[in-house]
PDB file of N, CA, C and O in Angstrom:
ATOM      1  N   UNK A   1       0.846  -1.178   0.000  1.00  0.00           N
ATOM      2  CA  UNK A   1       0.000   0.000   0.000  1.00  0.00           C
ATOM      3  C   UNK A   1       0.894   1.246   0.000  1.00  0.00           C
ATOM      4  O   UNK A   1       1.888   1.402   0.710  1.00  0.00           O
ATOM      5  N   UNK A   2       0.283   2.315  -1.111  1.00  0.00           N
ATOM      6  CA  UNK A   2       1.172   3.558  -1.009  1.00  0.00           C
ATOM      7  C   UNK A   2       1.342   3.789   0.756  1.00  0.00           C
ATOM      8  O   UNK A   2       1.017   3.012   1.653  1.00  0.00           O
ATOM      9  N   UNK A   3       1.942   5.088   0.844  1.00  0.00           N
ATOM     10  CA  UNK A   3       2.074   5.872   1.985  1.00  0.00           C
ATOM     11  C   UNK A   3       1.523   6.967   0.908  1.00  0.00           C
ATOM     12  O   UNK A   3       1.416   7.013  -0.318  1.00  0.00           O
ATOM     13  N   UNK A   4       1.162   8.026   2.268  1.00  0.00           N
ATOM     14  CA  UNK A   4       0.440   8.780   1.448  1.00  0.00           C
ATOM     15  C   UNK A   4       0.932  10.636   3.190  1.00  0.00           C
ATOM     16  O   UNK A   4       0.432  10.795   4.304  1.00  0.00           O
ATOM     17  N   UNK A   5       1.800  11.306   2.592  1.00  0.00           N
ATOM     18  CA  UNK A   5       1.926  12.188   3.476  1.00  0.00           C
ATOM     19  C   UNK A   5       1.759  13.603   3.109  1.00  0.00           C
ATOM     20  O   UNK A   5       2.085  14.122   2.041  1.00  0.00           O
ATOM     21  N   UNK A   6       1.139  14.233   4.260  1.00  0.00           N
ATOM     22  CA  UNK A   6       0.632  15.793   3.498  1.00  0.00           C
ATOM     23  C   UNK A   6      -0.902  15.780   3.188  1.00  0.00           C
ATOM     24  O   UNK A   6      -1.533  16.827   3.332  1.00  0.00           O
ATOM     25  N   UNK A   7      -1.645  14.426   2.689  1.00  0.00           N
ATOM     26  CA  UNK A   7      -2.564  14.811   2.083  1.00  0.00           C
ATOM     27  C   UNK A   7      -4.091  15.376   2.881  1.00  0.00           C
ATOM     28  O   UNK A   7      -4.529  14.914   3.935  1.00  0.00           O
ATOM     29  N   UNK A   8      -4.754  16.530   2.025  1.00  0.00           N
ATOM     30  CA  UNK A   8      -5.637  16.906   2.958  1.00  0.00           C
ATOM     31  C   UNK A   8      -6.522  16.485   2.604  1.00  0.00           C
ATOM     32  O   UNK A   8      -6.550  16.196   1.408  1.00  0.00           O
ATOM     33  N   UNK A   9      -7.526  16.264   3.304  1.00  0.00           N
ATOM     34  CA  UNK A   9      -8.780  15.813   2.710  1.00  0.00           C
ATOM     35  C   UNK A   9     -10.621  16.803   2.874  1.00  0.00           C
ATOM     36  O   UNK A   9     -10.659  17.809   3.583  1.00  0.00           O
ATOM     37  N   UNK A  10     -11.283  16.552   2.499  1.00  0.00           N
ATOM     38  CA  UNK A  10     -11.700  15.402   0.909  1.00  0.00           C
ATOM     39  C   UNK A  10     -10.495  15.114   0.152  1.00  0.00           C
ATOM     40  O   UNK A  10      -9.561  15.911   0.240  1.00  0.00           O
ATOM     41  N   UNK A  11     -10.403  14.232  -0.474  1.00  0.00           N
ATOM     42  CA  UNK A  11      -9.571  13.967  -1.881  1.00  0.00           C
ATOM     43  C   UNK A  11     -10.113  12.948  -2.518  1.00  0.00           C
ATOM     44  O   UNK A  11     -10.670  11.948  -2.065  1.00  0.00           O
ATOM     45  N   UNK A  12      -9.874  13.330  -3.781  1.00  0.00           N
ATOM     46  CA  UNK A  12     -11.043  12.127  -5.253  1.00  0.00           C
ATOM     47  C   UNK A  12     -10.015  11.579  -5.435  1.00  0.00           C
ATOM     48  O   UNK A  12      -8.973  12.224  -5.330  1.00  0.00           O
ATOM     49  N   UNK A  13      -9.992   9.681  -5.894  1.00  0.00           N
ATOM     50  CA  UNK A  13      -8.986   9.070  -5.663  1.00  0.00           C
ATOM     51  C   UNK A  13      -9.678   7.712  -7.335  1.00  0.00           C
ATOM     52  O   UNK A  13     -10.714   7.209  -7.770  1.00  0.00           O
ATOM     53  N   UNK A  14      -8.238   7.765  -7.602  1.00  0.00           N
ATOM     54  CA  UNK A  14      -9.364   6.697  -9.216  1.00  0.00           C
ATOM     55  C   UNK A  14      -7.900   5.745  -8.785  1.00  0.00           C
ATOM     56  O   UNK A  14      -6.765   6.170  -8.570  1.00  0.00           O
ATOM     57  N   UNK A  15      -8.551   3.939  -8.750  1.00  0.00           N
ATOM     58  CA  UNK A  15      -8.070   3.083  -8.199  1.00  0.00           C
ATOM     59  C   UNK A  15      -7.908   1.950  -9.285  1.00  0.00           C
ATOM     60  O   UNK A  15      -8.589   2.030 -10.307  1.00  0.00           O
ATOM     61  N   UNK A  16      -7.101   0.979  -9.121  1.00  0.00           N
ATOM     62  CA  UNK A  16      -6.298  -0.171  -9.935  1.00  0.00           C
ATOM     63  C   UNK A  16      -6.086  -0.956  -9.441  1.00  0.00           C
ATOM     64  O   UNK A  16      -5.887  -0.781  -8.239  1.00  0.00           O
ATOM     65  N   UNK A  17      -6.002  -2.026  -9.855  1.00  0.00           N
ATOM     66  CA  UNK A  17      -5.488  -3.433  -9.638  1.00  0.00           C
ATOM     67  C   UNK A  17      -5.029  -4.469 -10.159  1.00  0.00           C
ATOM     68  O   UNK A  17      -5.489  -4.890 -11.220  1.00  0.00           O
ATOM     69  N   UNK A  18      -3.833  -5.199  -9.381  1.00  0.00           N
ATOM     70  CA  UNK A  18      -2.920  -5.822 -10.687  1.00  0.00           C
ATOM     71  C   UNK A  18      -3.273  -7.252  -9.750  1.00  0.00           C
ATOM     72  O   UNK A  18      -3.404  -7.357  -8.531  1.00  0.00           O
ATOM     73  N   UNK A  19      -3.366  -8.272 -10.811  1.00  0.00           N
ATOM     74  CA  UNK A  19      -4.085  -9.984 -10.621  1.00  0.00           C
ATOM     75  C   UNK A  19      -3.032 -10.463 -11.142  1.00  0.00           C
ATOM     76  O   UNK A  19      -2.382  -9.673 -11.827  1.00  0.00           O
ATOM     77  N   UNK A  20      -2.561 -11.750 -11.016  1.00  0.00           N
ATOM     78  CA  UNK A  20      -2.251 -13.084 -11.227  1.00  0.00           C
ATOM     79  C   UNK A  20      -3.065 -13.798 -11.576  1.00  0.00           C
ATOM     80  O   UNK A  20      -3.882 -14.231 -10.763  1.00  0.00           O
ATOM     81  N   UNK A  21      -3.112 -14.238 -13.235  1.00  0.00           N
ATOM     82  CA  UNK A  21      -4.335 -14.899 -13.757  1.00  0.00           C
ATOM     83  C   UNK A  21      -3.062 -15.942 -15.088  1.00  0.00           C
ATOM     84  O   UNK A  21      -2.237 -15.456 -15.862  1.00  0.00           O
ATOM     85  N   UNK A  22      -3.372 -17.233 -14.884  1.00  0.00           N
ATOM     86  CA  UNK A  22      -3.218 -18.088 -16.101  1.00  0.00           C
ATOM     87  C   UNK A  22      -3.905 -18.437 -16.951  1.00  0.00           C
ATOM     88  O   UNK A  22      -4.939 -19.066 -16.724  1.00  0.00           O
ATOM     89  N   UNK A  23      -3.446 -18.070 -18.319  1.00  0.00           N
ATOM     90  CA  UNK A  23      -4.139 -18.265 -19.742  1.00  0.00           C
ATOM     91  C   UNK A  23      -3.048 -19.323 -20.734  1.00  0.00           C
ATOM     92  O   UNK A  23      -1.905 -18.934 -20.973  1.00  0.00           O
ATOM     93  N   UNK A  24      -3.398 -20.257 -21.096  1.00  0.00           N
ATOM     94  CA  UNK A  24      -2.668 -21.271 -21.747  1.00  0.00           C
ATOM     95  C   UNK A  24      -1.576 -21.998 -21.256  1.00  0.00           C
ATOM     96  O   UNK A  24      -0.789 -22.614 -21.975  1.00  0.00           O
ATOM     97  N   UNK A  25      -1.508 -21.912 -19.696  1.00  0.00           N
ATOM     98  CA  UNK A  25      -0.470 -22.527 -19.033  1.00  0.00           C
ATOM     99  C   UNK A  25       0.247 -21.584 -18.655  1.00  0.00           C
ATOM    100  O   UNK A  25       0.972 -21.947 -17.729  1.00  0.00           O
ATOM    101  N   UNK A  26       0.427 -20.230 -19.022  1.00  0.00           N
ATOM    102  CA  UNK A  26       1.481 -19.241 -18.937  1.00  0.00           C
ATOM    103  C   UNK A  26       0.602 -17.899 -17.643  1.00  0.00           C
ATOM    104  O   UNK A  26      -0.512 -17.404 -17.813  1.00  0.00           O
ATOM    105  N   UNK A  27       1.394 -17.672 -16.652  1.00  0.00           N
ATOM    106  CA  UNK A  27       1.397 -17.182 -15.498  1.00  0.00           C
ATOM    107  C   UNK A  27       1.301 -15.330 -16.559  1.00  0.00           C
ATOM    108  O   UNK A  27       1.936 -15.242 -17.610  1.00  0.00           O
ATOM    109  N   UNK A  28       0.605 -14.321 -16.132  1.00  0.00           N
ATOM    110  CA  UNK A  28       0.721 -12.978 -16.517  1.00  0.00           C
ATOM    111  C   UNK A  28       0.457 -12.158 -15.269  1.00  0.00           C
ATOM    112  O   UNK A  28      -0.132 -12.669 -14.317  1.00  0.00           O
ATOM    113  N   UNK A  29       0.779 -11.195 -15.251  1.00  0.00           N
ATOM    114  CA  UNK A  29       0.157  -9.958 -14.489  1.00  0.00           C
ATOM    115  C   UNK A  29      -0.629  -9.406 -14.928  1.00  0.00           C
ATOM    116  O   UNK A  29      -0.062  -8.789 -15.830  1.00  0.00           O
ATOM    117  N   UNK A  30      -1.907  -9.085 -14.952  1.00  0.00           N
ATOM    118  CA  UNK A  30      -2.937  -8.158 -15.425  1.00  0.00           C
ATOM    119  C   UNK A  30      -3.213  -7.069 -14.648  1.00  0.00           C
ATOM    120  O   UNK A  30      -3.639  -7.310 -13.518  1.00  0.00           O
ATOM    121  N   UNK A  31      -3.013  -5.422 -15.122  1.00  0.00           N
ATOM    122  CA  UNK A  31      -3.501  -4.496 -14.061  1.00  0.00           C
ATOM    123  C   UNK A  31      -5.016  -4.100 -14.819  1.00  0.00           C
ATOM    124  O   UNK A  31      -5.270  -3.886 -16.004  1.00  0.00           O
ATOM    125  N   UNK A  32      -5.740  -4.100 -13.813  1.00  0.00           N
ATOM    126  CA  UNK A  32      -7.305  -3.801 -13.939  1.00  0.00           C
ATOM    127  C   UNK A  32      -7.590  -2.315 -13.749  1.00  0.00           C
ATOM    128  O   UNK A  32      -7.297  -2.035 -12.587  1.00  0.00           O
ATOM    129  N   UNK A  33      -8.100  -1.102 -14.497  1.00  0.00           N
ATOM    130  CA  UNK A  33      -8.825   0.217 -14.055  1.00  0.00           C
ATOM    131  C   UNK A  33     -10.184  -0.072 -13.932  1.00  0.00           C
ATOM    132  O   UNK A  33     -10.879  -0.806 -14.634  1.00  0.00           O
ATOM    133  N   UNK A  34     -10.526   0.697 -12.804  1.00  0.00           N
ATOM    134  CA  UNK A  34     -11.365   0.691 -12.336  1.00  0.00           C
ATOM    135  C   UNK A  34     -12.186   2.547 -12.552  1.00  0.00           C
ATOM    136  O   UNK A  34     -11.959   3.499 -11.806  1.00  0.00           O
ATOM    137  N   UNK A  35     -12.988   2.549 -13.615  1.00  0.00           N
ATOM    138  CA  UNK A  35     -13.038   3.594 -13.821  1.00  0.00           C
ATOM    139  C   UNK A  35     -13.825   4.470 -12.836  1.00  0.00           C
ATOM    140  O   UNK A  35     -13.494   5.655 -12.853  1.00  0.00           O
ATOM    141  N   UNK A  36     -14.718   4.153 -12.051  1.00  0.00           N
ATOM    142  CA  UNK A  36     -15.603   5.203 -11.127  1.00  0.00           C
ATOM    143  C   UNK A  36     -14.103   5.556  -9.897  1.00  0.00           C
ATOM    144  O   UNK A  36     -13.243   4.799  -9.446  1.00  0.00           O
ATOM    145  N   UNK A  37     -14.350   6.991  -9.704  1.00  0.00           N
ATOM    146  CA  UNK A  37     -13.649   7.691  -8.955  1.00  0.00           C
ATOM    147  C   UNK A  37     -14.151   7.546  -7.581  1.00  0.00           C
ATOM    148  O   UNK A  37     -15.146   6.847  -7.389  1.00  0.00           O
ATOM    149  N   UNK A  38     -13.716   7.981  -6.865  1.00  0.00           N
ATOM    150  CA  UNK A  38     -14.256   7.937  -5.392  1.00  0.00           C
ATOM    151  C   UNK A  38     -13.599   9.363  -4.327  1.00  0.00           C
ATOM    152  O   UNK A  38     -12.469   9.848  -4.286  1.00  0.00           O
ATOM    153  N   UNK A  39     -14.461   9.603  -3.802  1.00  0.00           N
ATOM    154  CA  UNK A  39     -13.901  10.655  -2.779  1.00  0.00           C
ATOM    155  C   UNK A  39     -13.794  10.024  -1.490  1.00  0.00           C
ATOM    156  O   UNK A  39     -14.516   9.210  -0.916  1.00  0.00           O
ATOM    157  N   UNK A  40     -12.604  10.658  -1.142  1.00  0.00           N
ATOM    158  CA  UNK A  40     -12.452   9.658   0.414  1.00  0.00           C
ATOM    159  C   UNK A  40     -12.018  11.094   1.316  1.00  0.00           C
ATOM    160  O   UNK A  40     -11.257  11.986   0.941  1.00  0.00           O
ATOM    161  N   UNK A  41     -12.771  10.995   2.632  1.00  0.00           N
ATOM    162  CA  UNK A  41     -13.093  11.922   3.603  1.00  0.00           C
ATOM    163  C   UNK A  41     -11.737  11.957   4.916  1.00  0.00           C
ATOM    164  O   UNK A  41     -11.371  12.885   5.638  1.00  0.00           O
ATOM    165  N   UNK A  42     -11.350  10.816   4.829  1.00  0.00           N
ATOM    166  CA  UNK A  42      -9.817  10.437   5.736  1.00  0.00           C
ATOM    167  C   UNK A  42      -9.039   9.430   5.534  1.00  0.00           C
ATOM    168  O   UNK A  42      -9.631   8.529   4.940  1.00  0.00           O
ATOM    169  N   UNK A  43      -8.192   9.250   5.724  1.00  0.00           N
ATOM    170  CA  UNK A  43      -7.034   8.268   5.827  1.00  0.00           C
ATOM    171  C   UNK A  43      -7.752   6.625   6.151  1.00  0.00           C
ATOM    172  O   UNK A  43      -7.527   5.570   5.557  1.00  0.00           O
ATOM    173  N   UNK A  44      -8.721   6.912   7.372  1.00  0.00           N
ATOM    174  CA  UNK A  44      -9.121   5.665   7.514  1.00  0.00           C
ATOM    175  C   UNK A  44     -10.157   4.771   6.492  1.00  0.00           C
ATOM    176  O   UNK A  44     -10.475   3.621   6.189  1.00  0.00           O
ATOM    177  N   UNK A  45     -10.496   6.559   6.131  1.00  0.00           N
ATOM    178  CA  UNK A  45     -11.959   5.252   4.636  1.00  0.00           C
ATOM    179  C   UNK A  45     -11.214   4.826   4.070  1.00  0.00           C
ATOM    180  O   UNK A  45     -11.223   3.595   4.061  1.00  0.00           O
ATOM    181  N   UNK A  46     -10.001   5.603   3.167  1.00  0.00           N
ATOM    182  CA  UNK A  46      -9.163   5.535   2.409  1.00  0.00           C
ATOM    183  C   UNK A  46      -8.763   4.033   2.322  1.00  0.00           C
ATOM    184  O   UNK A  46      -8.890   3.382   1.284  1.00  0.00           O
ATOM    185  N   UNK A  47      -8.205   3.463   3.639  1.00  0.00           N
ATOM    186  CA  UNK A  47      -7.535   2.117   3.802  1.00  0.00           C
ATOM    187  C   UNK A  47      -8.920   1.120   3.878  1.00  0.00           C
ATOM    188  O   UNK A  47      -8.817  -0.095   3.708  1.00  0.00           O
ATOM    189  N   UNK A  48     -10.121   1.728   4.131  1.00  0.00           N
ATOM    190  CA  UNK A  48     -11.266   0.551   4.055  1.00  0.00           C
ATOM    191  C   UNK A  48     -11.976   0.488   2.338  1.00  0.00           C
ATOM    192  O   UNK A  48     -12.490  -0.416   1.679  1.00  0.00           O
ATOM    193  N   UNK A  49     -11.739   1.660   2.126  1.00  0.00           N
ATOM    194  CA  UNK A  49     -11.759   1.384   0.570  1.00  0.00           C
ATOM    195  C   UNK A  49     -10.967   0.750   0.014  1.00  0.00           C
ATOM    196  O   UNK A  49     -11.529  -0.066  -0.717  1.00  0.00           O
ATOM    197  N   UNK A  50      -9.463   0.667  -0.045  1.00  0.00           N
ATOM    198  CA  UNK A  50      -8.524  -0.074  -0.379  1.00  0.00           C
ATOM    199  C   UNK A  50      -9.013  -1.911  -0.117  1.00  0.00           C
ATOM    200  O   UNK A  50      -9.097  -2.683  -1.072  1.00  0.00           O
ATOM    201  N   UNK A  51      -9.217  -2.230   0.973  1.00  0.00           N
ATOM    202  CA  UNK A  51      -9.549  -3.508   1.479  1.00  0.00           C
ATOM    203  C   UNK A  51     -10.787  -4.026   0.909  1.00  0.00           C
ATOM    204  O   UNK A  51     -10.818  -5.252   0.804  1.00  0.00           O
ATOM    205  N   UNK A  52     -11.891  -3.335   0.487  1.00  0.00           N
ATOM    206  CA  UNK A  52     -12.832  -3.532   0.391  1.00  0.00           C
ATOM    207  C   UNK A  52     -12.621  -3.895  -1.265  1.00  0.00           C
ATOM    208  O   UNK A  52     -13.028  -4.927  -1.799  1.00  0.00           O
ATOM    209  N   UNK A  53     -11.801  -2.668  -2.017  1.00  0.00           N
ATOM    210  CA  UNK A  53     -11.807  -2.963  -3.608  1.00  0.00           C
ATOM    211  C   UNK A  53     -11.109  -4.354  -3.552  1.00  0.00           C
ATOM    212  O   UNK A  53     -11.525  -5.202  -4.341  1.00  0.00           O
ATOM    213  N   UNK A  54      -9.954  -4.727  -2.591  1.00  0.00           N
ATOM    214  CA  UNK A  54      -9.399  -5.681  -2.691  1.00  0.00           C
ATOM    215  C   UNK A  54     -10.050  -7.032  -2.711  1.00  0.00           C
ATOM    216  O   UNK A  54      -9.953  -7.837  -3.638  1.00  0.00           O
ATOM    217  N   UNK A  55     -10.837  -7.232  -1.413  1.00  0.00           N
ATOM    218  CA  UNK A  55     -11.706  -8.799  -1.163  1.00  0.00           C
ATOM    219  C   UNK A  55     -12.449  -8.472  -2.383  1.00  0.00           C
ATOM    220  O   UNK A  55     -12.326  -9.472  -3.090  1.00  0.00           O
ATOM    221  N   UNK A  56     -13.388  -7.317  -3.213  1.00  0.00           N
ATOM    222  CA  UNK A  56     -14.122  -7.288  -3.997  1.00  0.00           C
ATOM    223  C   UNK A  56     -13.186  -8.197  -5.690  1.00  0.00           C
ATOM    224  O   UNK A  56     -13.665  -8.835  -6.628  1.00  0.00           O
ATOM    225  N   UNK A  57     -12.179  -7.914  -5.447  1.00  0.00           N
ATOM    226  CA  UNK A  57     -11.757  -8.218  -6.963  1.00  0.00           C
ATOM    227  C   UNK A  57     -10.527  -9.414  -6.767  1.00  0.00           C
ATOM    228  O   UNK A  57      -9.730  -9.584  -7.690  1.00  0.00           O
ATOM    229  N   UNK A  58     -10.446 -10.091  -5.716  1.00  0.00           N
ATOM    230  CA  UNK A  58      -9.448 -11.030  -5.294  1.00  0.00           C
ATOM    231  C   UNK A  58      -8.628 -11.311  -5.108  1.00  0.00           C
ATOM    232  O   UNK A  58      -8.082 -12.400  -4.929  1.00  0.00           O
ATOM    233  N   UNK A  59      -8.114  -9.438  -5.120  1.00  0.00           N
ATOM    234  CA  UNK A  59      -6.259  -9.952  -5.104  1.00  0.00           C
ATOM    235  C   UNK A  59      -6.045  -9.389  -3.792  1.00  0.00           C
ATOM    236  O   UNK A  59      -6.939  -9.191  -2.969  1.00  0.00           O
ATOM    237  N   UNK A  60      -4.900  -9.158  -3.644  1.00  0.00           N
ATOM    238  CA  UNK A  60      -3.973  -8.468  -1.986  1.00  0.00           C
ATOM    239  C   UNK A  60      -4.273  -7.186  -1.564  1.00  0.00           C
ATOM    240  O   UNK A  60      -5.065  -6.724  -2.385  1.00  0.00           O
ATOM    241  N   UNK A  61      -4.068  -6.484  -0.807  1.00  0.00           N
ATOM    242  CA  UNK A  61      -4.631  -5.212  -0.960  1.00  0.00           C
ATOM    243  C   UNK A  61      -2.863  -4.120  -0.876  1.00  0.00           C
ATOM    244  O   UNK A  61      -2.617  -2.935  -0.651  1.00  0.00           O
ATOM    245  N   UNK A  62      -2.100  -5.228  -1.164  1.00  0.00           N
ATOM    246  CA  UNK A  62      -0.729  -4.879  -1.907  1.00  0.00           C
ATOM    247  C   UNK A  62      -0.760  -4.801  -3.097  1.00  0.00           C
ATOM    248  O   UNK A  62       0.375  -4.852  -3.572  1.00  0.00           O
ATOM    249  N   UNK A  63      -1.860  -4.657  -4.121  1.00  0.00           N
ATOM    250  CA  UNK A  63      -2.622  -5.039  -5.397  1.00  0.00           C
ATOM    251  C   UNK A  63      -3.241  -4.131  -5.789  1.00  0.00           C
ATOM    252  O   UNK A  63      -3.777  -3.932  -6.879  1.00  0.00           O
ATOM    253  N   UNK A  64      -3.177  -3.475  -4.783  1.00  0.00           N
ATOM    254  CA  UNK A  64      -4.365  -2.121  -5.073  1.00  0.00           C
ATOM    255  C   UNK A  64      -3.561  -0.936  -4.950  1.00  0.00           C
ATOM    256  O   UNK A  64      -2.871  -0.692  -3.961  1.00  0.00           O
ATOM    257  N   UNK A  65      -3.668  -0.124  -6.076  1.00  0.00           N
ATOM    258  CA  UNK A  65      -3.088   0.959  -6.661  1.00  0.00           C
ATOM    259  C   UNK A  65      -4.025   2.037  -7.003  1.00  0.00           C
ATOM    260  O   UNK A  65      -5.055   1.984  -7.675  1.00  0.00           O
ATOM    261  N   UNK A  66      -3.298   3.318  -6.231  1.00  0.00           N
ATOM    262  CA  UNK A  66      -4.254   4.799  -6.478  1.00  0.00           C
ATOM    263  C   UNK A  66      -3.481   5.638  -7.173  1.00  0.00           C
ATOM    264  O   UNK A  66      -2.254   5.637  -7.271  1.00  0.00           O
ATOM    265  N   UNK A  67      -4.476   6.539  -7.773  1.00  0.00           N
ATOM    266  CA  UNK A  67      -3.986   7.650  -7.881  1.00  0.00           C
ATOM    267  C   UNK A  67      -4.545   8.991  -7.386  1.00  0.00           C
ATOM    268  O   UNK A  67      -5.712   9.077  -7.768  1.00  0.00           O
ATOM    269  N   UNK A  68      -4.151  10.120  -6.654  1.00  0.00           N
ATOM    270  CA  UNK A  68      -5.089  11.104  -6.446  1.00  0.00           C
ATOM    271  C   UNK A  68      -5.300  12.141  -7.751  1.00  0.00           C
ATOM    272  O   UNK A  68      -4.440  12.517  -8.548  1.00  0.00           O
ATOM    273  N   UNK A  69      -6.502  12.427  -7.712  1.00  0.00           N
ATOM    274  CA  UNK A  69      -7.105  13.588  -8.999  1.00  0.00           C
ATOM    275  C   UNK A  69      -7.371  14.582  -8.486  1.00  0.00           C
ATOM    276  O   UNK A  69      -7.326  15.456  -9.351  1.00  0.00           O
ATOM    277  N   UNK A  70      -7.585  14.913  -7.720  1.00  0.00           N
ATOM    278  CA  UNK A  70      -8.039  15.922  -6.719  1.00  0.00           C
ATOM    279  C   UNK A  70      -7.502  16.604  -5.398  1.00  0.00           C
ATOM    280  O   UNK A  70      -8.191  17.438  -4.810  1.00  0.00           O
TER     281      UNK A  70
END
């Protein structure tokens, strides 16, 4: 998980995720966008959003990648 220092909040946050998926025997990385944005109000939604996109799409929540827009 990033670190994230300085940031104030509200902040709009558009999120990613990279899977481990086999297709023909051969191991890949796939990173997934996730296009709806999200505003996050503190640090703590922030990390329950993170967890939550994570169990939602099956990977680690070392897997889950932001960016801030806002």
């Amino acid at each position: 998980m990033k670190s994230i220092l300085n940031l104030s909040y509200p902040a709009k946050f558009k999120f990613s995720f990279t899977k481990a998926e086999i297709k023909n025997g051969k191991a890949f990385m796939n990173t997934y966008g996730i296009q709806q944005t999200f505003t996050v109000k503190s640090h703590a939604e922030l990390e329950n959003l993170i967890h939550s996109i994570a169990e939602k799409c099956v990977v680690n929540p070392s897997n889950v990648d932001f960016e801030i827009i806002e």
